[in-house]
C-alpha positions in Angstrom: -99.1 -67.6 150.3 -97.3 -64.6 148.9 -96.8 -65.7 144.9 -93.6 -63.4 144.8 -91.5 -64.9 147.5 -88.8 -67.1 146.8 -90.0 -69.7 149.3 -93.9 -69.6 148.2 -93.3 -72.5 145.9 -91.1 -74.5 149.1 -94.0 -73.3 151.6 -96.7 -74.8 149.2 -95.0 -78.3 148.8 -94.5 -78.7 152.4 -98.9 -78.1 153.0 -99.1 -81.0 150.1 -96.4 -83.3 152.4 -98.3 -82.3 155.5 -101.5 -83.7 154.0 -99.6 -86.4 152.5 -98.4 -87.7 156.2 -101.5 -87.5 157.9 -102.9 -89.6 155.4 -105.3 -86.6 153.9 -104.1 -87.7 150.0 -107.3 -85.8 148.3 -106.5 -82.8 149.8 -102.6 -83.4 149.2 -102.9 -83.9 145.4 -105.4 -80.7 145.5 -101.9 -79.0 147.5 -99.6 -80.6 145.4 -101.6 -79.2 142.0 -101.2 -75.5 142.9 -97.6 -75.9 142.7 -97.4 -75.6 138.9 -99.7 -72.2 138.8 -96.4 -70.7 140.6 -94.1 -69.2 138.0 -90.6 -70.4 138.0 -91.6 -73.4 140.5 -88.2 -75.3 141.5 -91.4 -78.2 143.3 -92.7 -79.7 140.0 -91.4 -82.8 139.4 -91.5 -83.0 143.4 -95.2 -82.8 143.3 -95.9 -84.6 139.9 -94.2 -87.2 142.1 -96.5 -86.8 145.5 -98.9 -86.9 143.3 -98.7 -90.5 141.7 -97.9 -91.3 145.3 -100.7 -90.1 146.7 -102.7 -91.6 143.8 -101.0 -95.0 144.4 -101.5 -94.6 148.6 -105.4 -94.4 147.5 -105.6 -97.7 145.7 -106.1 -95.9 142.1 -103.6 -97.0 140.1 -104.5 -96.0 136.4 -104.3 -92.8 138.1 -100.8 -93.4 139.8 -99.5 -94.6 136.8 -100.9 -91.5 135.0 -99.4 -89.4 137.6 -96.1 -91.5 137.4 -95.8 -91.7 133.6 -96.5 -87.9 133.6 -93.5 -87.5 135.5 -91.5 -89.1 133.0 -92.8 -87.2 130.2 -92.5 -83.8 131.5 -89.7 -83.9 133.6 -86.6 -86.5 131.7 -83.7 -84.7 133.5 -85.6 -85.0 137.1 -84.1 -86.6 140.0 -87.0 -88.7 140.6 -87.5 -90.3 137.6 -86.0 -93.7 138.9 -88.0 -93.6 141.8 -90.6 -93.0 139.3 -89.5 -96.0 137.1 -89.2 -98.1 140.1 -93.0 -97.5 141.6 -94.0 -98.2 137.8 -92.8 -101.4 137.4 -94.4 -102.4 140.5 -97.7 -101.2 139.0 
């Protein structure tokens, strides 16, 4: 992907989600994670999120939480921190 374009960050997120829906959650997470090498990424607390998901979808959940929690800490003002909160209490 070309780093400068605006929609690098968007195209980048959408190979992590195409991983994620055919069930390919190692390779997701590995999508997901070069999301926050982008500068100025709009897709972090998106992908922290994927990846507790993915995480969780794999039965590891010390590392979903991790993922989850790491949400929360980084990203307070996100959109998905009650989705976060919700999957966490179930966990």
């Amino acid at each position: 992907l070309h780093r400068t374009s605006a929609l690098a960050t968007n195209a980048q997120y959408w190979i992590g989600e195409c991983y994620y829906g055919l069930g390919n959650f190692a390779q997701a997470i590995a999508e997901f994670e070069k999301i926050f090498t982008f500068p100025r990424s709009d897709k972090n607390d998106d992908a922290q999120l994927k990846i507790g998901l993915c995480y969780l979808r794999m039965g590891d959940t010390q590392q979903a939480k991790n993922g989850l929690e790491q949400l929360l800490a980084t990203y307070p003002n996100s959109e998905y921190v009650g989705k976060a909160r919700q999957y966490l209490s179930r966990l």
